[in-house]
Steps between C-alpha positions, in 0.01 A plus 500: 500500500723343195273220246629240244338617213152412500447250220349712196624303198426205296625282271301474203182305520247327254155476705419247713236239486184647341780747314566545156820223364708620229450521170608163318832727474803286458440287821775443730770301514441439864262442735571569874259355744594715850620842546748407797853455492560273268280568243521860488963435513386237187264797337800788524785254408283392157382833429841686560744231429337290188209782374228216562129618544409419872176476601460449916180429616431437896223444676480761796476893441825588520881422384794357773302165602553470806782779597248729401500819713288838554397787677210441748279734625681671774775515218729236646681268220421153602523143309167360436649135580728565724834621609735403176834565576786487202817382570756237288839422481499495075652858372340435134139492672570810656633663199187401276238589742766866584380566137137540624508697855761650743575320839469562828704367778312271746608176696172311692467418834221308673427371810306266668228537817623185703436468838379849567831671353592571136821348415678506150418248242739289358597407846821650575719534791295820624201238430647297769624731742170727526261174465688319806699755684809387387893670444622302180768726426615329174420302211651176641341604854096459257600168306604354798227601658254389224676188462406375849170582455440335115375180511634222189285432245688166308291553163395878460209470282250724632466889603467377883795350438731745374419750770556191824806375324629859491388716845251251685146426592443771703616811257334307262168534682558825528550639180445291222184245586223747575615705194537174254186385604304825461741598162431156338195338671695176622801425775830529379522116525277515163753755294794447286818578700520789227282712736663586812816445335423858312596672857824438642624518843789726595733477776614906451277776540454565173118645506379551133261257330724467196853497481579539084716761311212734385223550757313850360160585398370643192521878569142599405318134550463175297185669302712778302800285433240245338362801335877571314522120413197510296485810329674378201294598144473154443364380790138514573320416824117398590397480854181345665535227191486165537741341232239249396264733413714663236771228408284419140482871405826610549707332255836394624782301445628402831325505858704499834278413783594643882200353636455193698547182273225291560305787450619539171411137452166507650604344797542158314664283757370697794549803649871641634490566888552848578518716815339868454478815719252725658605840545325779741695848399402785753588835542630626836488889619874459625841528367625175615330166575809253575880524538580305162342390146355166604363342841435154502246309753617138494193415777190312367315731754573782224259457241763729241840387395701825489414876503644700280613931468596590161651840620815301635522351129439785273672789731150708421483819755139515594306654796310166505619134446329139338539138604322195369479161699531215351244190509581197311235304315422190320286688247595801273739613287771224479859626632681191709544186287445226800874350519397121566584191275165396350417884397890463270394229357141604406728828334695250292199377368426848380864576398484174305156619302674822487812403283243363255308777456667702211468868446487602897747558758468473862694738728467672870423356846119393324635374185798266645338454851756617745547766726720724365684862639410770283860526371473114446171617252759736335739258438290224366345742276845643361638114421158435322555810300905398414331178403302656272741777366762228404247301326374780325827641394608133439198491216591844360878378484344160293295706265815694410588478133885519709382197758358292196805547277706410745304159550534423189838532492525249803254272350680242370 
């Protein structure tokens, strides 16, 4: 039986709530609220590329937000969350995060339960064939056959609409109503086009979930690649804290805040509409629960969403295997940002308030209120920190005795 390096390492930690703060050392030139993505990518690129003090401070009891992995008790290496699966098309995201963990291979796959069978998801041509007993030989052979069943929608404004314009009402009811309306808690006729228009349909028989450049997993999990990123001597990390509680102790100069916005404001406008999760992880005495990663159950009969094997994700060898199902939610942690008009405008009430609030920056899927991939996170987290190199360097260039001479000699 072959492991992934049980997790037996930590970044460096000041206690939690109840724990002792730091001496009234130096303070820190930033404050991190959120250990995920992008404010542990912010914490690294500060501490390693400008020597700023970092403090990050986050809430739970442990560092990766929500790609946060571990070994349960059967010794499996699941994600408490849920199945996160890495892939992008940007080569200087991959190259940044290479810095912090060695890859592994792995392309997802997931089907759907529909109508007693399980069929691939996107639909695809082998969708079609298997679902209705059908030869389409070719790609031409699927659109044509898609295109007599798709039904016009003049003005696509809705997530019911995409999906009729595109394959029809009755593929539609198939796969994408029941699970919208258990995902989000209202009909696709309620959502932002934005929605379905995240899964495409395929006319070849092309079965992997994603189709970018660089589809691989970090080699020993999320957890110990988080683990590199914040090691730095500079940065320091407190867990089970609640920024509020320590934000007037711990002197700072700057804070950058991953958490949800309104939060931050004390919900001054009203509260952001989220979607959260439920997750029931269990522990099977078998080798192999389903064929791939991911099952979906589009049917409102199903109380769960999608069922999960982690196995198929992390290529772990193990006598016994782990799968969580998935149960959406209106209450809990808040992960979905509701795609629907009124909910953007409430947010650019908040951005507004935001860009008048000196001394903080907001950043992440919380912080800017969007659903972002993980290599999205990455990415906005790298531009902030260009942003804040250049201006940095452009203040160190200004306070040169060189920079001011030569201003003087253009002054007229």
């Amino acid at each position: 039986m072959r492991n992934l390096n049980p997790q037996d390492s930590h970044p460096e930690r000041l206690g939690g709530v109840g724990g002792e703060l730091p001496q009234r050392q130096r303070g820190f030139d930033y404050l991190i609220v959120g250990a995920g993505f992008a404010g542990s990518v912010l914490a690294e690129r500060l501490a390693a590329g400008l020597n700023k003090r970092v403090l990050v401070v986050d809430r739970r009891s442990h560092i990766a937000g929500n790609a946060y992995d571990y070994y349960d008790e059967s010794g499996v290496l699941i994600h408490r969350y849920g199945p996160h699966i890495f892939h992008t098309n940007a080569q200087r995201i991959v190259d940044y995060l290479s810095r912090f963990t060695e890859w592994r291979p792995y392309e997802h796959r997931v089907l759907a339960q529909v109508d007693g069978q399980e069929v691939p998801i996107p639909i695809n041509r082998t969708t079609l064939n298997k679902l209705y007993g059908l030869d389409l030989q070719t790609d031409e052979d699927a659109a044509h056959y898609l295109a007599s069943r798709a039904e016009p929608v003049e003005n696509i404004q809705t997530s019911e609409d995409v999906v009729i314009n595109g394959i029809g009402r009755e593929l539609y009811e198939k796969f994408f109503r029941g699970y919208t309306r258990k995902q989000w808690g209202l009909d696709p006729s309620q959502l932002d086009k934005s929605v379905t228009s995240r899964i495409p349909t395929r006319t070849n028989t092309d079965d992997r979930y994603f189709t970018d450049t660089f589809q691989q997993m970090p080699k020993y999990g999320y957890t110990k690649m988080f683990e590199k990123m914040l090691a730095h001597p500079n940065i320091k990390v407190m867990l089970n804290t609640d920024y509020r509680e320590i934000r007037d102790e711990v002197r700072h100069d700057h804070l950058i805040f991953c958490g949800p916005i309104d939060e931050y404001f004390d919900y001054r406008f009203g509260k952001l509409p989220y979607r959260s999760l439920k997750f029931e992880h269990k522990q099977l005495d078998q080798e192999q629960f389903q064929a791939v990663g991911t099952v979906n159950y589009p049917s409102e009969d199903v109380p769960y969403t999608r069922i999960s094997e982690y196995k198929h994700l992390t290529g772990q060898v193990h006598p016994k295997t782990s799968v969580t199902y998935e149960y959406p939610s209106a209450e809990g942690d808040p992960y979905y940002p509701i795609p629907r008009p009124e909910n953007a405008e409430l947010y650019k009430r908040y951005q507004q308030l935001a860009e008048q609030t000196p001394g903080v920056t907001f950043v992440g899927r919380l912080g800017t209120y969007k659903y972002y991939n993980m290599d999205q996170v990455v990415g906005q987290a790298l531009a902030l920190y260009k942003r804040i190199e250049e201006a940095e360097r452009g203040s160190e260039s200004e306070a040169s005795p060189e920079h001011n001479q030569s201003l003087t000699e253009q002054a007229p």
